[in-house]
C-alpha positions in Angstrom: -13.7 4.6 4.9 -16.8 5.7 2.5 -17.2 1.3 2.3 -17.4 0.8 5.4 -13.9 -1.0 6.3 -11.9 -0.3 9.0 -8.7 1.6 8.6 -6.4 2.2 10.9 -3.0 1.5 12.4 -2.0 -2.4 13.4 0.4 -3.2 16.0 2.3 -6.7 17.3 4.0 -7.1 20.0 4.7 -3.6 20.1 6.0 -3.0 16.5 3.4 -1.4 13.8 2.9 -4.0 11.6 1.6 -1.7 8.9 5.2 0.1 8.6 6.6 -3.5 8.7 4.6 -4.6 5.8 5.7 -1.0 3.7 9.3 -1.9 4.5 9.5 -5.3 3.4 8.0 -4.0 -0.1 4.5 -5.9 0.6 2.1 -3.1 1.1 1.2 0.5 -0.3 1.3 3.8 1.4 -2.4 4.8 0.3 -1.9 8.8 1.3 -5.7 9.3 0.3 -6.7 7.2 3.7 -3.3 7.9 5.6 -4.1 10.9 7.8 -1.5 10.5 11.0 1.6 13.4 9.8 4.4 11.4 11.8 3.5 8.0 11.1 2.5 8.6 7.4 6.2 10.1 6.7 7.6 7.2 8.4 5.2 5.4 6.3 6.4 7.1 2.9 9.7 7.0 3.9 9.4 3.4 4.3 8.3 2.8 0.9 10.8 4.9 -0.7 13.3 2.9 0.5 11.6 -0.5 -0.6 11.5 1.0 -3.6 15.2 2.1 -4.2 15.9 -1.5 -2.4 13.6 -3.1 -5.1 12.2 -5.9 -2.5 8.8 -7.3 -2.5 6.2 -5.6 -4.8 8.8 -2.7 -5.8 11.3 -5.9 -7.7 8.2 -5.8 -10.5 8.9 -3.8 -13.9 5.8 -1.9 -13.6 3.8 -2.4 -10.5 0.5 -1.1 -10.3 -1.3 0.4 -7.3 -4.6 -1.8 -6.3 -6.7 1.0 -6.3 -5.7 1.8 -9.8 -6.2 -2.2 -11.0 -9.4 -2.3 -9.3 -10.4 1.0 -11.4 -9.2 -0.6 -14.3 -11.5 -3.5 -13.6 -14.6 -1.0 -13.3 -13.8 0.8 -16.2 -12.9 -2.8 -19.2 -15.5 -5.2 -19.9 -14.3 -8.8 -18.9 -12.7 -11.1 -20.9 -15.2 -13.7 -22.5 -13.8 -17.5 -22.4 
């Protein structure tokens, strides 16, 4: 990505970890970064179901995105103790 990380699909012992993680409600689909069509609608998919399930992340009230915290972050001064 534009920073430098590495992006990209993860597999264990043969499953796709990153479609695991989505399922079990512990990780975002980011669609800005996700550019395979098959595995992004699994991915999306995945999540909607997590989210209707309301496991992991998705059991929150309001969860937030991390690329939306982080932009908050950027854009409020810290707190001062």
């Amino acid at each position: 990505d534009r920073y430098s990380r590495l992006v990209g699909l993860i597999y264990l012992d043969g499953d796709l970890a990153n479609l695991k993680m989505i399922e079990k409600g512990q990780a975002w689909v980011y669609d800005q970064y996700c550019k395979a069509k098959e595995v992004c609608q699994r991915f999306r998919e995945a999540q909607a179901s997590a989210q209707s399930a309301k496991i992991g992340l998705w059991s929150y009230p309001s969860p937030k995105p991390p690329w939306e915290h982080r932009a908050d972050k950027r854009t409020k001064p810290a707190k001062r103790k």
